[in-house]
Every structure is written in C-alpha cells, then in structure tokens.
N, C-alpha and C positions, 0 to 999 in steps of 0.2 A: 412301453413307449407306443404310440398311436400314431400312424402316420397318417397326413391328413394328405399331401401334395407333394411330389417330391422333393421338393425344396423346404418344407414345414411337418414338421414333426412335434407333439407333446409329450416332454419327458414324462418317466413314471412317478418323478417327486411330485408331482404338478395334482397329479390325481390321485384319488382316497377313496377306495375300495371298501365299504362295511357291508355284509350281509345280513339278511333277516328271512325268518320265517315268509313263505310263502303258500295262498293260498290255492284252491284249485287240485287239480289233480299230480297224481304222485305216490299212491296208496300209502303206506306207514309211512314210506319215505317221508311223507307231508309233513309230521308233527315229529320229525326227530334233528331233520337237516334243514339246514338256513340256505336255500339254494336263492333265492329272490337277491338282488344284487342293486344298488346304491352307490351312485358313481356321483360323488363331487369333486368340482373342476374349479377353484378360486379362480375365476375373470380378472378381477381386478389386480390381480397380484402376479397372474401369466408374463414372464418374459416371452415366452414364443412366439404370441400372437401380439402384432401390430395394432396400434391405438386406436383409430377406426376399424378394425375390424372388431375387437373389445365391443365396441358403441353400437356394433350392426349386429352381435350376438348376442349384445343385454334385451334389442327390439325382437331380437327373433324368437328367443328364447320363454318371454310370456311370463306365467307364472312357474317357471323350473326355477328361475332365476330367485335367491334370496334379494334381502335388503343389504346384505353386506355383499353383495354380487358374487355367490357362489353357484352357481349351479347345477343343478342335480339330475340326475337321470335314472329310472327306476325301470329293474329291468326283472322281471317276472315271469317271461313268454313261456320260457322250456322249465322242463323239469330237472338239471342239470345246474348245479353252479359256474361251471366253466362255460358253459353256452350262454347264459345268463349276462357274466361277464363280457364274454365278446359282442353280443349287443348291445351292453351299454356301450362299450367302446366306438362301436360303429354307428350306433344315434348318435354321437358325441361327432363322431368323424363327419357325420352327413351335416348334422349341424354347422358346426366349424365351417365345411366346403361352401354350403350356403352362405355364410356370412362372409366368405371371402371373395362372392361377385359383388362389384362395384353397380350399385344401381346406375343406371344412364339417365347423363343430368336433362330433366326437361328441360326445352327451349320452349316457350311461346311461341306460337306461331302465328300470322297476320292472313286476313280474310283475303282472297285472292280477288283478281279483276272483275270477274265475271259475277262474283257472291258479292260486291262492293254495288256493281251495276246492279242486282239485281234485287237491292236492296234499297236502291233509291226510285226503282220504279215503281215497288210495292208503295213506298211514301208517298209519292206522288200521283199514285191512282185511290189511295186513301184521304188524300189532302184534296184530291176534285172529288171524292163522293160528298164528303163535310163542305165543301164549296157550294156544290151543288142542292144539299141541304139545306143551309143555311138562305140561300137565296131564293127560294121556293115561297111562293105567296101562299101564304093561306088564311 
C-alpha cells in the first residue's frame, strides 16, 4: 500500500511489481539478480483516485503512460531491489501528489485606466504625425 495523503492511499492489488536485470554497477551481483524494479499502476481502472485527478496524471505522466492508460515507473537508481522498489513507489507517490493540485482557473483580466488612457494618446500622436504628413506640400 502507498500512501499518497492522509486521506488517500493506493491498495497493493492496484500495483504490479515485475523485476529485471539491471544495468550499471553491482559487481557479479549485476548479471545474476533482477534488482531493477517495474512498477505499473492501471489509471484507468484505479478506484482510489478521483476522475480528474485520473485526467491530471495521464498529462503529467507523458510518455510513462501506455495507450491502455497504465503507467509505468522504472526504477534502477541502487543496487538493491528492495530500494529499487521503494523508489518506484515514491515516484509514483510524488506523481500522484502532483496531480492532486487543482490548477488555478485563469481569469482574464481587463487593461486598467491608466494603460486604456495611455493607449489612446499613443493613437492620437500617431494619427497627428500621418496628419501631419499627409498635409505637407511638396
């Protein structure tokens, strides 16, 4: 189980755990144990997580994300598979956290008095130089 917030937590049925060879350092250890860790997470299928949040971790998530909206996390860092393990868990977590801030909805906002005024003076000393121009003998 992963907890993401105290109120939200990701059962352990939820997540699939497969290992594989890892490369890097490790001496023999390298080429005998599967310490590299593979963490998928079905999005789409998650009772935990709430339906906009679903929608804000498919954007967040990039190319992790399959076509069938599973998720993936590949965890490699140590040489250890139980460390391995709790980093994927904890990408996953920080992930999660992030997709659970509600963006703040833009407002448009309106040109103030002074930027309104001072936008029709520009106009208006542009409109008497082409005046000005225009009326010039030559």
């Amino acid at each position: 189980m992963i907890r993401i917030s105290p109120t939200l937590t990701i059962p352990d049925e939820e997540l699939a755990f497969s290992y594989l060879r890892a490369s890097g350092p490790g001496g023999q250890n390298v080429n005998k144990v599967a310490s590299a860790v593979q963490l998928r997470f079905d999005v789409t299928r998650s009772t935990a997580l709430p339906e906009e949040v679903k929608v804000r971790l498919a954007r967040l998530a990039g190319a992790r994300m399959t076509l069938d909206g599973v998720l993936i996390i590949e965890a490699r860092r140590y040489r250890s598979q139980e460390r391995n393990r709790e980093d994927a868990g904890g990408r996953l977590a920080a992930l999660i956290q992030k997709a659970l801030i509600r963006p703040k909805e833009r407002r448009p906002s309106r040109p103030g008095a002074a930027a309104r005024a001072k936008r029709l003076d520009r106009k208006k000393k542009r409109g008497e130089i082409k005046r000005l121009r225009a009326s010039s003998p030559e």
